[in-house]
N, C-alpha and C positions, 0 to 999 in steps of 0.2 A: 381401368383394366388391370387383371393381374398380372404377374410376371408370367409368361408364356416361354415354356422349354421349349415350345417351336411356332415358328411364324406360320401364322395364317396366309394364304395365298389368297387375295380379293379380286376377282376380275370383273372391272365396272363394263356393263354394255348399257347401250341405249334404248334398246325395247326388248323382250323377252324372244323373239322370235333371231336376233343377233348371237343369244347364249347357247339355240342349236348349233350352230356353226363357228363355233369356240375350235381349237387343233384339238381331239382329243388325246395326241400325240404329247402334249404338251399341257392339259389341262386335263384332270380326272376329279369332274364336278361332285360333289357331295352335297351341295344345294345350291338353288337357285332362288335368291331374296326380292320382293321387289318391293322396299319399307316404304311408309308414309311418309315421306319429309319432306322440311321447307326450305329448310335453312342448311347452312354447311356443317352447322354444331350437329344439328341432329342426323345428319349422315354420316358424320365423326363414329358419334356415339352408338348408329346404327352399325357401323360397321364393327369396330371396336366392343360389340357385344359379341355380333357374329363369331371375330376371330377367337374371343375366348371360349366361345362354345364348341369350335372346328378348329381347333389347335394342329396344324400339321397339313388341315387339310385344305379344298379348296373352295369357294364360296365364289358363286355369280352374283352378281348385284346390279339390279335393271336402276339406272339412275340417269339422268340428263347430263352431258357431259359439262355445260356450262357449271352445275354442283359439283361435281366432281373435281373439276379442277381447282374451286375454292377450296372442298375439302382438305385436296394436297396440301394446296396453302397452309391450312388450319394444321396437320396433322405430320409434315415433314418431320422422317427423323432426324437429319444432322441441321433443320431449321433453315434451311434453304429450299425456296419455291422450285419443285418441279412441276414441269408440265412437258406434260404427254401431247405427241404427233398429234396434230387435227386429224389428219387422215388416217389413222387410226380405226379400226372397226372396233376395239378394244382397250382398255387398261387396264393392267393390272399391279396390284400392289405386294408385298409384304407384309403384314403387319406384325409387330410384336409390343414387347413395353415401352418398347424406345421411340417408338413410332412408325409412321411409314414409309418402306423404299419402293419408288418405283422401279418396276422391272423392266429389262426390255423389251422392245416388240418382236422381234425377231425371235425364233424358237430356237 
C-alpha cells in the first residue's frame, strides 16, 4: 500500500443487506465491496487496495466476521490483536500505511 495522506474508513458487515442500515449519521458510504476471498491475507490485501483507492473516504466490505477478525490479527497497526464486540452489527476500521485501527462502535 502506498503512504496514504488520509485513512480509509472500512466498515466490515456481514451480508449486503447489513450495509443499508449502516448510521448514515456517521458513515457516508462511497462504495460498497463484496471481494472473493479465502483466506485473511487476501482480505488484507482486498482491503488495503480498497483504502488506497478511497483515500479519505468510506468503504462497506460484505465479509464473514470470523475473516475479519483474523484479518485484524494480520493487519493491526500498533501489532496488537483487536477484536471487535461480537455483538456488533458492524466493524469498522482505519486504514492507512501503518495499518489498521479499529474504531469504536459507538457513534
Amino acid at each position: 500500500m502506498s503512504d496514504l495522506q488520509c485513512p480509509a474508513t472500512i466498515v466490515f458487515v456481514a451480508d449486503a443487506a447489513a450495509a443499508d442500515s449502516l448510521p448514515s449519521s456517521r458513515f457516508r458510504v462511497a462504495q460498497v465491496m463484496s471481494p472473493y476471498v479465502r483466506t485473511p491475507v487476501d482480505l488484507v490485501g482486498a482491503v488495503e487496495q480498497a483504502a488506497d483507492e478511497y483515500r479519505g473516504e468510506c468503504v462497506t466490505v460484505v465479509a464473514p466476521r470470523s475473516l475479519v477478525n483474523e484479518a485484524l490479527d494480520e493487519a493491526s497497526a500498533d501489532g496488537t490483536s483487536a477484536i471487535p464486540s461480537p455483538d456488533a452489527p458492524w466493524v469498522a476500521v482505519e486504514v492507512d500505511a501503518t495499518g489498521w485501527k479499529l474504531l469504536p462502535a459507538e457513534s
